[in-house]
N, CA, C, O and CB atoms as a CASP TS submission, in Angstrom:
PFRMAT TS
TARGET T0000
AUTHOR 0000-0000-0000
METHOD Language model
MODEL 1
PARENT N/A
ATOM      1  N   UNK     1     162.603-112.356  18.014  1.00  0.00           N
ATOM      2  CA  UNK     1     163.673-111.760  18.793  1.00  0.00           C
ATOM      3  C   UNK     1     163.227-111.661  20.255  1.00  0.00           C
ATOM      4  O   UNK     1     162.065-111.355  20.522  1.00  0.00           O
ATOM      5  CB  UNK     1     164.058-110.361  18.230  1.00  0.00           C
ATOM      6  N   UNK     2     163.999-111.878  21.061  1.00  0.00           N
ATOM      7  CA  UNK     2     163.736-112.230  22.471  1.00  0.00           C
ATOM      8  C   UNK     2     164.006-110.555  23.120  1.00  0.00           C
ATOM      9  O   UNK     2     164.975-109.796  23.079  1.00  0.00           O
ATOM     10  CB  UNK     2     164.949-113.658  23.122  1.00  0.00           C
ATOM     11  N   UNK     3     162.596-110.452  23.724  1.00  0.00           N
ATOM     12  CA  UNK     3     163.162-109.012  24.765  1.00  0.00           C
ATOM     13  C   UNK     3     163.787-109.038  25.611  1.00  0.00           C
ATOM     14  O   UNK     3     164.033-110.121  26.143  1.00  0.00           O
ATOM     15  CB  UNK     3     162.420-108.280  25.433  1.00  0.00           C
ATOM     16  N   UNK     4     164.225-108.052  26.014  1.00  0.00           N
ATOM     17  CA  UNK     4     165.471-107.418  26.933  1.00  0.00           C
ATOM     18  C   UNK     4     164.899-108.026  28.117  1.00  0.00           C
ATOM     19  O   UNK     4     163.681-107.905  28.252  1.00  0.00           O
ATOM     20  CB  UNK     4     165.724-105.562  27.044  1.00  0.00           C
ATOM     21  N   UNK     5     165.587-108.693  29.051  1.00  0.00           N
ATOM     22  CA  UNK     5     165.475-108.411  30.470  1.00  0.00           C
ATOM     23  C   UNK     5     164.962-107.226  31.080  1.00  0.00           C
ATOM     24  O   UNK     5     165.510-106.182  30.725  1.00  0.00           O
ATOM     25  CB  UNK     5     166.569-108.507  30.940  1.00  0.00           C
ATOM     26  N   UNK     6     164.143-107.154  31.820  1.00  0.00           N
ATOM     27  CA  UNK     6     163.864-105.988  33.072  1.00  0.00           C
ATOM     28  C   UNK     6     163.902-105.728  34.166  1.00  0.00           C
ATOM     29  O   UNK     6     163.900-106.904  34.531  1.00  0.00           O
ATOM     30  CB  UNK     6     163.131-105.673  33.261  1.00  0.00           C
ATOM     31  N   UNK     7     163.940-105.174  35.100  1.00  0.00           N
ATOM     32  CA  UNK     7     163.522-105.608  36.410  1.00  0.00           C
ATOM     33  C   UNK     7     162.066-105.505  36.637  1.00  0.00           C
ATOM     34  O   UNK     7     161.641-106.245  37.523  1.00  0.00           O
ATOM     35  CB  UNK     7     164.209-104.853  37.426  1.00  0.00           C
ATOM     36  N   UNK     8     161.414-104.935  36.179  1.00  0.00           N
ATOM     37  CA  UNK     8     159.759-104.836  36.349  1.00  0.00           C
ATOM     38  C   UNK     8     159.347-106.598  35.690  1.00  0.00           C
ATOM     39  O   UNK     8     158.766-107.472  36.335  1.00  0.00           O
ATOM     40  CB  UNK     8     158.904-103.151  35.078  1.00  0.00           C
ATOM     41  N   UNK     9     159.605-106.654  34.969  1.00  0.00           N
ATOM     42  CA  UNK     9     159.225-107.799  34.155  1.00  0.00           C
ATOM     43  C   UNK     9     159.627-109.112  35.056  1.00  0.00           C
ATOM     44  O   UNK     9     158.808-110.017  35.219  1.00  0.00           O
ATOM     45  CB  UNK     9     160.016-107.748  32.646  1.00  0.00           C
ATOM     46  N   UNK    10     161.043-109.160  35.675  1.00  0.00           N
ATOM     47  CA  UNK    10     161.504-110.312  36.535  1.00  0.00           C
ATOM     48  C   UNK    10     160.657-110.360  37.790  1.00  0.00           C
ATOM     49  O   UNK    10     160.243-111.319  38.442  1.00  0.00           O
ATOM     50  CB  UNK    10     163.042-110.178  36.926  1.00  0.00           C
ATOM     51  N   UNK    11     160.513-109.010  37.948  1.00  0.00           N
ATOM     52  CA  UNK    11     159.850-109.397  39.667  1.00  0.00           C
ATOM     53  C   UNK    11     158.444-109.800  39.452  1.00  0.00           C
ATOM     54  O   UNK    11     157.873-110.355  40.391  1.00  0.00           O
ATOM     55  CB  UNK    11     159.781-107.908  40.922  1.00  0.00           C
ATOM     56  N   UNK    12     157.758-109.583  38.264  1.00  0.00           N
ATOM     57  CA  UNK    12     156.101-109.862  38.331  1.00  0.00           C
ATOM     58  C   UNK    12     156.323-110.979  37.707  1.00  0.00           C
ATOM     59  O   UNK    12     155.238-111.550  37.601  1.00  0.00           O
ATOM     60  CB  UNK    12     154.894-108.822  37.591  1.00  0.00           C
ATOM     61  N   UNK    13     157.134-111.580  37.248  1.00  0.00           N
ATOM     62  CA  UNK    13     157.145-112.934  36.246  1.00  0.00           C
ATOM     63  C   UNK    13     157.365-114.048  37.778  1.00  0.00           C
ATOM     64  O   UNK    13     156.602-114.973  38.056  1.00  0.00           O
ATOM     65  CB  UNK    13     158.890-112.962  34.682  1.00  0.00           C
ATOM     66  N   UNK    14     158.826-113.563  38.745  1.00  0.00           N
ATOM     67  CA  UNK    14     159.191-114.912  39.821  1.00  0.00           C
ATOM     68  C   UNK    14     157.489-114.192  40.913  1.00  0.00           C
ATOM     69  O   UNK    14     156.775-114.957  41.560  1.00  0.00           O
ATOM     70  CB  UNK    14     161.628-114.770  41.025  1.00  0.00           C
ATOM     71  N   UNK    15     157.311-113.082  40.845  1.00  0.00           N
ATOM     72  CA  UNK    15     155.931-113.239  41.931  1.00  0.00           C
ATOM     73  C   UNK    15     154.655-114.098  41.125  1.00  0.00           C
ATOM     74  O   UNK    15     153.884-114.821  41.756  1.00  0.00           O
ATOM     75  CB  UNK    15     155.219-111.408  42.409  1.00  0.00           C
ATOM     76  N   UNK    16     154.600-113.977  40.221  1.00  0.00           N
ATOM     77  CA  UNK    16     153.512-115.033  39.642  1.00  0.00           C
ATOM     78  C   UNK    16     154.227-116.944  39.800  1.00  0.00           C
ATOM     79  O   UNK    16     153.795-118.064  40.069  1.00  0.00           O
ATOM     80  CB  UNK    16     153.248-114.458  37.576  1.00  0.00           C
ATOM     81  N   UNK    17     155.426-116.332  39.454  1.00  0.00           N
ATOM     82  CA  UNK    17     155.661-118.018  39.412  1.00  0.00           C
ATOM     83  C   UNK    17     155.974-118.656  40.871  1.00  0.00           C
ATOM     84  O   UNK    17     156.392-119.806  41.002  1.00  0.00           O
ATOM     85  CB  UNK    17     157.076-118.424  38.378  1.00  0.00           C
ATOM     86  N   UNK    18     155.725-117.789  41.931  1.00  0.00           N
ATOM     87  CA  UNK    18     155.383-117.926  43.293  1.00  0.00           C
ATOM     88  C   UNK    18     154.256-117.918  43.732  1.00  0.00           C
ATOM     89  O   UNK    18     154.159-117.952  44.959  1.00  0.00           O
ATOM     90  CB  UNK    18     155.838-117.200  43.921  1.00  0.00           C
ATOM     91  N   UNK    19     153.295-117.882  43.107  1.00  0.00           N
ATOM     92  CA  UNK    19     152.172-117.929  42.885  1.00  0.00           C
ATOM     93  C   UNK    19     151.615-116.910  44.591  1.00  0.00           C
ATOM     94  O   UNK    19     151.085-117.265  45.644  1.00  0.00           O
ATOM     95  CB  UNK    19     151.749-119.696  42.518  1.00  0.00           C
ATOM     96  N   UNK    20     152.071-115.682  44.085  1.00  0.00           N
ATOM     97  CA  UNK    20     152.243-114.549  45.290  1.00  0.00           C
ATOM     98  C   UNK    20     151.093-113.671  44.341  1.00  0.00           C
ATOM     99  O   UNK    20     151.124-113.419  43.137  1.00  0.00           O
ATOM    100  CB  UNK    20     154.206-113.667  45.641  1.00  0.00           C
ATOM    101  N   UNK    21     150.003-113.290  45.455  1.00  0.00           N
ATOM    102  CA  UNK    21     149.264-112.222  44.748  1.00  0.00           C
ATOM    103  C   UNK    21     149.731-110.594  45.383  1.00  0.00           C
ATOM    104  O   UNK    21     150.225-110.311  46.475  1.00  0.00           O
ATOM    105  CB  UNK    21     147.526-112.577  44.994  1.00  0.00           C
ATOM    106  N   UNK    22     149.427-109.879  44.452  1.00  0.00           N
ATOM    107  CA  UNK    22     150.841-108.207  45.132  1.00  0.00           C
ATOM    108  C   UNK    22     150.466-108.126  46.289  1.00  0.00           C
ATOM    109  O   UNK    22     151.392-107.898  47.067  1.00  0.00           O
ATOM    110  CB  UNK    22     150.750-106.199  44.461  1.00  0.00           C
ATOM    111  N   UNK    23     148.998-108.264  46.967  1.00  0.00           N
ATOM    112  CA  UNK    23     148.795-108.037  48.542  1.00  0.00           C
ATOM    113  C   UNK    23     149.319-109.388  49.250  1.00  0.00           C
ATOM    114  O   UNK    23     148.842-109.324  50.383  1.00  0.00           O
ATOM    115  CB  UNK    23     147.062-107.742  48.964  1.00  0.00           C
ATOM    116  N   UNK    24     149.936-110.376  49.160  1.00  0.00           N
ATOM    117  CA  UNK    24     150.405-111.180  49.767  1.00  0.00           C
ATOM    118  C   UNK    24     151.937-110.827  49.905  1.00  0.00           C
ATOM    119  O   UNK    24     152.554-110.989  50.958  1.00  0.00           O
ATOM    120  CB  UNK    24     150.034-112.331  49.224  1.00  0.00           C
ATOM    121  N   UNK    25     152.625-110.211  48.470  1.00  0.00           N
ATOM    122  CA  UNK    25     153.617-110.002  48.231  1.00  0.00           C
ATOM    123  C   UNK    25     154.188-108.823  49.109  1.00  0.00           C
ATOM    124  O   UNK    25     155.374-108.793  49.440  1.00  0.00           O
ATOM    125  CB  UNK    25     153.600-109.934  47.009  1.00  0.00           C
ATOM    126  N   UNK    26     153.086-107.651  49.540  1.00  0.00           N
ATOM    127  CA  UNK    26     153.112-106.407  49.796  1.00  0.00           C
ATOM    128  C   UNK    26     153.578-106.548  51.373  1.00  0.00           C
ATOM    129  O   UNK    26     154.585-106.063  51.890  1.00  0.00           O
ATOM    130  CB  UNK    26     151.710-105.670  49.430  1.00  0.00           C
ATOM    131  N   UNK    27     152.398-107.476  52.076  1.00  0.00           N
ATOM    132  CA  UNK    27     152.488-108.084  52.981  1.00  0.00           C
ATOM    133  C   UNK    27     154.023-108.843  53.729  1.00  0.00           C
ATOM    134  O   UNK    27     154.489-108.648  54.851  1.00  0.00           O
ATOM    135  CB  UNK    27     151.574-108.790  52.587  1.00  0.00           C
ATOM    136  N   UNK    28     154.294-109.322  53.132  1.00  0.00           N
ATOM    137  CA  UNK    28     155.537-110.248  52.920  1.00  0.00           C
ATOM    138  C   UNK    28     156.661-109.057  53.455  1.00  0.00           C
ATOM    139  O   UNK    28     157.390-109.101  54.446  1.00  0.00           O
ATOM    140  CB  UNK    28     155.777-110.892  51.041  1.00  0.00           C
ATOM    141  N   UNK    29     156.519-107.972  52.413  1.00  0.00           N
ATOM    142  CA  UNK    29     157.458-106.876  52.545  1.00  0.00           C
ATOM    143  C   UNK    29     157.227-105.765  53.724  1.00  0.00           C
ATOM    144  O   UNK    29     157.759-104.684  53.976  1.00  0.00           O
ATOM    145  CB  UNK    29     157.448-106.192  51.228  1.00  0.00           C
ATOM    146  N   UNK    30     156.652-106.191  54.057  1.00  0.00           N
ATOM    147  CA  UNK    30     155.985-104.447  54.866  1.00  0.00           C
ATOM    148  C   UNK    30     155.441-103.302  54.284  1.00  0.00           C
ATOM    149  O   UNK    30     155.298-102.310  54.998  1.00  0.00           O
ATOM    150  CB  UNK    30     157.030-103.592  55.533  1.00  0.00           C
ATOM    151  N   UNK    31     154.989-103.256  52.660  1.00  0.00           N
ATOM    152  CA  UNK    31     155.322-102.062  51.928  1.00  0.00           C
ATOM    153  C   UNK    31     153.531-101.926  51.345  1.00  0.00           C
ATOM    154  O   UNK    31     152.661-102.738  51.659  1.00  0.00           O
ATOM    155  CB  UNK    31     156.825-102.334  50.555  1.00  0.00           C
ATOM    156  N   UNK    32     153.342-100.863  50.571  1.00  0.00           N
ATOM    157  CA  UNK    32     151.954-101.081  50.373  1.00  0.00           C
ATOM    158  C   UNK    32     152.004-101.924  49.176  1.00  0.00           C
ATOM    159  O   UNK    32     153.095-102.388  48.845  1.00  0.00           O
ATOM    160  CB  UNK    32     151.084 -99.774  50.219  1.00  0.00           C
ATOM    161  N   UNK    33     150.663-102.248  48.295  1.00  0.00           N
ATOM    162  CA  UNK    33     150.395-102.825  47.294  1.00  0.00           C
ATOM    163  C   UNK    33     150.794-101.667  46.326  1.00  0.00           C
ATOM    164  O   UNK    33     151.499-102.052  45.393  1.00  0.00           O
ATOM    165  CB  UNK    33     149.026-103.396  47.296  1.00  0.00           C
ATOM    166  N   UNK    34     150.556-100.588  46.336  1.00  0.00           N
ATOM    167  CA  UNK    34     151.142 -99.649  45.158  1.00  0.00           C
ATOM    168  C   UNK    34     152.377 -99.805  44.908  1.00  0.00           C
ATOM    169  O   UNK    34     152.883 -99.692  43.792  1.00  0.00           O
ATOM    170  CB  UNK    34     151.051 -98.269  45.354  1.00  0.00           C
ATOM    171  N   UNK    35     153.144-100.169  46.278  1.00  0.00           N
ATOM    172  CA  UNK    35     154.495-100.190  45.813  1.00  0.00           C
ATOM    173  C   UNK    35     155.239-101.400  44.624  1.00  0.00           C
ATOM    174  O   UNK    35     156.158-101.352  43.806  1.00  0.00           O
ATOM    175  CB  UNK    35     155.174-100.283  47.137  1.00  0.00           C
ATOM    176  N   UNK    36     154.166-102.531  45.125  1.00  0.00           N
ATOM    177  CA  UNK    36     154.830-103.631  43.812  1.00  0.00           C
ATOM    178  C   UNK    36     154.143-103.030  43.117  1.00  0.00           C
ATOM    179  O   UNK    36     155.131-102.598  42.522  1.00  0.00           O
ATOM    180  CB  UNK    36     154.672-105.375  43.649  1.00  0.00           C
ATOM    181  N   UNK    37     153.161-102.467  42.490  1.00  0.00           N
ATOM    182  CA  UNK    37     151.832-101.932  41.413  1.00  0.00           C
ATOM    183  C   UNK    37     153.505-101.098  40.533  1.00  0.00           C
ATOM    184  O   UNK    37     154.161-101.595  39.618  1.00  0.00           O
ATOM    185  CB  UNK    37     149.923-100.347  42.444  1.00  0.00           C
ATOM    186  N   UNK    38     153.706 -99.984  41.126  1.00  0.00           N
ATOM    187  CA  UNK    38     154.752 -99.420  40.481  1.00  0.00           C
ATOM    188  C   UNK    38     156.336-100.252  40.343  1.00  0.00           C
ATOM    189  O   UNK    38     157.025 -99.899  39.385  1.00  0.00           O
ATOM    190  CB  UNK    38     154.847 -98.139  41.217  1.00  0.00           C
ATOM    191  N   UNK    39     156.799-101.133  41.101  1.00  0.00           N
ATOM    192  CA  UNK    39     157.886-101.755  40.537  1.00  0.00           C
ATOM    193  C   UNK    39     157.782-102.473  39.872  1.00  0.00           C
ATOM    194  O   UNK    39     158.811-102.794  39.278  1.00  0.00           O
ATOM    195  CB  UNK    39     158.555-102.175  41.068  1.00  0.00           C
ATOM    196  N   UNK    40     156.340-103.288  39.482  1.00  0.00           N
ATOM    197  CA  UNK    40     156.208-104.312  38.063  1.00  0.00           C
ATOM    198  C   UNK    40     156.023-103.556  37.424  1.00  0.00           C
ATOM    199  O   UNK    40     156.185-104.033  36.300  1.00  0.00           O
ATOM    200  CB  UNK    40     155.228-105.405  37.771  1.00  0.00           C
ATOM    201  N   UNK    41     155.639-102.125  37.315  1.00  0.00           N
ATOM    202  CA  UNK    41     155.002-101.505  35.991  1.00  0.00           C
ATOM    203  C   UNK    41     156.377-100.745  35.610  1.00  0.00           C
ATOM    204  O   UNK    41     156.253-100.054  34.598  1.00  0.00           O
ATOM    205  CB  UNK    41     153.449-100.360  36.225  1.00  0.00           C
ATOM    206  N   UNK    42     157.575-100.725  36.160  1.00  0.00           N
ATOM    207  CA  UNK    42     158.720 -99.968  35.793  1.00  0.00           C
ATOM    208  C   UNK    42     158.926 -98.382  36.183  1.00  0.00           C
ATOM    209  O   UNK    42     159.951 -97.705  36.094  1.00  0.00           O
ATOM    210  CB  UNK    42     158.748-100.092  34.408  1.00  0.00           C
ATOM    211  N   UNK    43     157.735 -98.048  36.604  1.00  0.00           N
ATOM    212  CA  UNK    43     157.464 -96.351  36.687  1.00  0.00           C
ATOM    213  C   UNK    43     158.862 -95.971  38.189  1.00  0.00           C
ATOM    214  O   UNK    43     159.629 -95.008  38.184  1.00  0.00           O
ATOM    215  CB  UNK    43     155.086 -95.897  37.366  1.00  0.00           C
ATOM    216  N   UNK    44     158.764 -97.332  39.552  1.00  0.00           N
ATOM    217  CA  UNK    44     159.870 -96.602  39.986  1.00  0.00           C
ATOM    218  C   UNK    44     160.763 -97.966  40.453  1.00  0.00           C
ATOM    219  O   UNK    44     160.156 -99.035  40.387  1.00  0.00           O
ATOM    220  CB  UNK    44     159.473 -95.374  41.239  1.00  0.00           C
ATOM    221  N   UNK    45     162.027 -97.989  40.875  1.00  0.00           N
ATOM    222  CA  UNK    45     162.907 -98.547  41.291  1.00  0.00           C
ATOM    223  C   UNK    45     162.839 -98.767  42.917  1.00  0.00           C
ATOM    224  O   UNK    45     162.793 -97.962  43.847  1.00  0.00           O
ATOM    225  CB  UNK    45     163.919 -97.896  40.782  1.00  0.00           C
ATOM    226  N   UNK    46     162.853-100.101  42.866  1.00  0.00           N
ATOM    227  CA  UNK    46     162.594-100.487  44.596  1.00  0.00           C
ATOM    228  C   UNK    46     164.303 -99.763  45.302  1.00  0.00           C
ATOM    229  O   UNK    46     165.396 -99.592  44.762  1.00  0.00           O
ATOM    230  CB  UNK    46     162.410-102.927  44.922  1.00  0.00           C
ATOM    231  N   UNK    47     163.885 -99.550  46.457  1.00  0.00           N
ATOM    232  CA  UNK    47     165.514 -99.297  46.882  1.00  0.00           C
ATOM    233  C   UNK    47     165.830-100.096  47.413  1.00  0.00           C
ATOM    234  O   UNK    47     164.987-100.933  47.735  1.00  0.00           O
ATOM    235  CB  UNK    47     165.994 -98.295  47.640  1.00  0.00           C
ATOM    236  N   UNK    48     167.160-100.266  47.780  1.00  0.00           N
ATOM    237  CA  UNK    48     168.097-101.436  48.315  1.00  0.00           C
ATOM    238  C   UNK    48     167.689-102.254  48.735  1.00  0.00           C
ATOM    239  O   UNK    48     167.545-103.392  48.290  1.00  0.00           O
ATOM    240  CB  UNK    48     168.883-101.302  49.117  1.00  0.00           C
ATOM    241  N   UNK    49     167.225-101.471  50.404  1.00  0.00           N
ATOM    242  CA  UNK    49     166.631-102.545  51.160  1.00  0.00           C
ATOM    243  C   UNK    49     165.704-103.623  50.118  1.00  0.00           C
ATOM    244  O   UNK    49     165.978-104.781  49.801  1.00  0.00           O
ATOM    245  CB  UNK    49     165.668-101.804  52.361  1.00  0.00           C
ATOM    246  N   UNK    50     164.402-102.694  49.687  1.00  0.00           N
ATOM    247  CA  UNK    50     163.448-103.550  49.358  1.00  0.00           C
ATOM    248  C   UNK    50     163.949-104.552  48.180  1.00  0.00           C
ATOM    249  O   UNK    50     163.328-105.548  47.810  1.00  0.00           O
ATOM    250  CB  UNK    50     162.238-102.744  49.002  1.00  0.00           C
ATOM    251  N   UNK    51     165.115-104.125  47.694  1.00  0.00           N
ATOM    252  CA  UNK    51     165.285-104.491  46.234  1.00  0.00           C
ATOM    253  C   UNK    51     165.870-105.833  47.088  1.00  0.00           C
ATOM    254  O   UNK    51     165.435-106.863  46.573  1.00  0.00           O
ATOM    255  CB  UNK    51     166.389-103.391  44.952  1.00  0.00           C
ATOM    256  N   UNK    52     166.448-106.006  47.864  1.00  0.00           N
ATOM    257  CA  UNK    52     167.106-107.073  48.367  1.00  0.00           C
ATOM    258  C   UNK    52     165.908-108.418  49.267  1.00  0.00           C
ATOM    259  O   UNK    52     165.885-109.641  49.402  1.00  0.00           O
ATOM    260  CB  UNK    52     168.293-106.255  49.427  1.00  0.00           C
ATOM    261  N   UNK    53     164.957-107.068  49.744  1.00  0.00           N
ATOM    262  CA  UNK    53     164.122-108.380  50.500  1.00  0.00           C
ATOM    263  C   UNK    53     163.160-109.223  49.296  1.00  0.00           C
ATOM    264  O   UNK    53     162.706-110.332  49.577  1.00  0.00           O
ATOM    265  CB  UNK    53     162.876-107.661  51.907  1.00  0.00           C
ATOM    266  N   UNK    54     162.975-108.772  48.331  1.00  0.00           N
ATOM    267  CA  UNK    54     162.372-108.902  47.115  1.00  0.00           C
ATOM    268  C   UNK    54     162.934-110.198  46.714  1.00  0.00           C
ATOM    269  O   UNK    54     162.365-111.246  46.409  1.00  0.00           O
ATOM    270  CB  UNK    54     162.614-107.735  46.142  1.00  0.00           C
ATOM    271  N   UNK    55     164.712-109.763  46.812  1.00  0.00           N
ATOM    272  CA  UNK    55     165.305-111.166  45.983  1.00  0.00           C
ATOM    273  C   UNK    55     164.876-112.255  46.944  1.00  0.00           C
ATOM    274  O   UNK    55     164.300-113.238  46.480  1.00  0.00           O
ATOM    275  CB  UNK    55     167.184-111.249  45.719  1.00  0.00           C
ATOM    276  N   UNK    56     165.133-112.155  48.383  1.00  0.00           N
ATOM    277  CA  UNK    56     164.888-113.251  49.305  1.00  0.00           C
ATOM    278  C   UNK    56     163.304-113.998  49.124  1.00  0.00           C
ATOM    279  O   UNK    56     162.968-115.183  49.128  1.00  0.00           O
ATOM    280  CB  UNK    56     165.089-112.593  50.831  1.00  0.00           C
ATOM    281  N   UNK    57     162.504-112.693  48.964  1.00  0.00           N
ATOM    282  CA  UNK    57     161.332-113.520  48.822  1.00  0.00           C
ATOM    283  C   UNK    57     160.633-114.467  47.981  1.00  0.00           C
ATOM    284  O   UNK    57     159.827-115.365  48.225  1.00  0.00           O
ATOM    285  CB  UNK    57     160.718-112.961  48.887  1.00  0.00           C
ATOM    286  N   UNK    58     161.271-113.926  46.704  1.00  0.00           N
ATOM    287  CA  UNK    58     161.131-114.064  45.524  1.00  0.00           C
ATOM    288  C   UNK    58     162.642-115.200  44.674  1.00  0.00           C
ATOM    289  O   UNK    58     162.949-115.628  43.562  1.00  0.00           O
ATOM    290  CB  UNK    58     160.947-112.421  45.100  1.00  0.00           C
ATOM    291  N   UNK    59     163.163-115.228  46.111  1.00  0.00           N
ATOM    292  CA  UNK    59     164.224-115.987  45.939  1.00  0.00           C
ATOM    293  C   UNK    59     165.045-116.061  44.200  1.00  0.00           C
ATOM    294  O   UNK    59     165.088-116.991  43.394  1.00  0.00           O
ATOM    295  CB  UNK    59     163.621-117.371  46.464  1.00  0.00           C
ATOM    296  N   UNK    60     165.528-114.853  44.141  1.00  0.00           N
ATOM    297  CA  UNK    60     165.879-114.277  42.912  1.00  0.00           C
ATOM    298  C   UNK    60     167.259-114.294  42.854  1.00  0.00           C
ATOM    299  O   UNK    60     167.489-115.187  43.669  1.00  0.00           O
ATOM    300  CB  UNK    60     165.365-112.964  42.712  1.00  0.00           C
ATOM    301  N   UNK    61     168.401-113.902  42.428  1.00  0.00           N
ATOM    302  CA  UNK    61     169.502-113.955  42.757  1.00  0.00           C
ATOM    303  C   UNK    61     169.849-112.208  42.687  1.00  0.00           C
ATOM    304  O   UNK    61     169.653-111.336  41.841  1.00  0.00           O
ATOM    305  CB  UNK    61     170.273-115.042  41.850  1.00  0.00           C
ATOM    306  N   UNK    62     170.488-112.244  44.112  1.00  0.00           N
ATOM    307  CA  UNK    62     170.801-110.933  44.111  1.00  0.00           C
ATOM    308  C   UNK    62     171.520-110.151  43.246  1.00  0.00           C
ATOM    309  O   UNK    62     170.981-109.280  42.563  1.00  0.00           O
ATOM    310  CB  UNK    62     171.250-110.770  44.984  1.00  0.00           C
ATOM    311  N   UNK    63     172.769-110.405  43.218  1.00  0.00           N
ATOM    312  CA  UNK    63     173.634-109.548  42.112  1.00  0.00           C
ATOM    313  C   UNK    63     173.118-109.503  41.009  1.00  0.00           C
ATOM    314  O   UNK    63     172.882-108.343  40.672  1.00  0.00           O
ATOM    315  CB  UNK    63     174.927-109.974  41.799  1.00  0.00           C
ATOM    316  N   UNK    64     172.754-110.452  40.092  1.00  0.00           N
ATOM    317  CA  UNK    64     172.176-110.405  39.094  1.00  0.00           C
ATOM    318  C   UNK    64     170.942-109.347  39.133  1.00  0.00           C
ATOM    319  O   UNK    64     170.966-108.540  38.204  1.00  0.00           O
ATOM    320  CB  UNK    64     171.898-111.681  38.829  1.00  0.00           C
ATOM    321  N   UNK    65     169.877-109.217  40.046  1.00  0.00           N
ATOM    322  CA  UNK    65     169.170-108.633  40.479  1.00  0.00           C
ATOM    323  C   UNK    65     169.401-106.917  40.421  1.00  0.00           C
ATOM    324  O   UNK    65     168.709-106.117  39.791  1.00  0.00           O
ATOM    325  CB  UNK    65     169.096-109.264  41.541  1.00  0.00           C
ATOM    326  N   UNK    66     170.530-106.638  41.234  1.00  0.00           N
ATOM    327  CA  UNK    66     170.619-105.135  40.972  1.00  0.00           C
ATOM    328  C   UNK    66     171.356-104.868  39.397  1.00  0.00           C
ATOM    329  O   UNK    66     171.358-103.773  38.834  1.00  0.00           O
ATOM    330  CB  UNK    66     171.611-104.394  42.306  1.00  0.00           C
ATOM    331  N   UNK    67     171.740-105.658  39.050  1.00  0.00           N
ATOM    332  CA  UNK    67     172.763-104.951  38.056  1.00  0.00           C
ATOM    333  C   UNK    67     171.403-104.703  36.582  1.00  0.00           C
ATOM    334  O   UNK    67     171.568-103.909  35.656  1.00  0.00           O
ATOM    335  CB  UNK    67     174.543-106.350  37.581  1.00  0.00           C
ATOM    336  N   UNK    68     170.000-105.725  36.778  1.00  0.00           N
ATOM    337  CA  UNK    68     168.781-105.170  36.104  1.00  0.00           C
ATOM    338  C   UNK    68     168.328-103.684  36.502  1.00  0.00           C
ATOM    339  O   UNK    68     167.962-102.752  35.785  1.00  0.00           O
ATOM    340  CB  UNK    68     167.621-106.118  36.416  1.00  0.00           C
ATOM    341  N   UNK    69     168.470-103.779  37.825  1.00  0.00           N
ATOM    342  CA  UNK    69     167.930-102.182  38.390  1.00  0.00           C
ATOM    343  C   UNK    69     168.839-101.516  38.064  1.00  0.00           C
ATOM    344  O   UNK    69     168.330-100.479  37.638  1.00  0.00           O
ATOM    345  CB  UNK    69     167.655-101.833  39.942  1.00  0.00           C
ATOM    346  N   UNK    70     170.163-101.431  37.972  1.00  0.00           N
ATOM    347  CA  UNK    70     171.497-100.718  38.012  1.00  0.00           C
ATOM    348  C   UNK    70     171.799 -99.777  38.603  1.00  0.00           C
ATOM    349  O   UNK    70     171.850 -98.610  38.214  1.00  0.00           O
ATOM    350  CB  UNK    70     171.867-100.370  37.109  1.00  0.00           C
ATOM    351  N   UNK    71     172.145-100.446  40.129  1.00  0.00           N
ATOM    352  CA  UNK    71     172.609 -99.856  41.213  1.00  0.00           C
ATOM    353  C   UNK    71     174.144-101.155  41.211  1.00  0.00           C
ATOM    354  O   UNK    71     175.007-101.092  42.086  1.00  0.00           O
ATOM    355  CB  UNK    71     171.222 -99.790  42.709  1.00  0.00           C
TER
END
């Protein structure tokens, strides 16, 4: 049986398959390394902004994107 979609799970799956390490990724964003540390691990929800520069970087598709976070 196939697991659920996540958003923790999508963003560390397209940053690996970007072959982005979290301090490159962190970098990228302006944000610290804890901050992807906690949005791959699920503990918190990126906000808008970031949730959006995330998709760009990570070239993710947006809508699809929040409606995992569910905003």
């Amino acid at each position: 049986m196939a697991r659920p979609k996540s958003l923790s799970r999508q963003l560390r799956a397209a940053r690996s398959d970007r072959q982005l390490s979290v301090a490159e990724l962190a970098d990228q964003l302006g944000v610290s390394t804890a901050s992807i540390y906690f949005w791959e691990s699920g503990r918190v929800r990126p906000r808008d902004a970031n949730l959006i520069a995330l998709c760009k970087v990570l070239k993710l598709p947006i809508r699809a994107t929040r409606e995992l976070a569910g905003t």
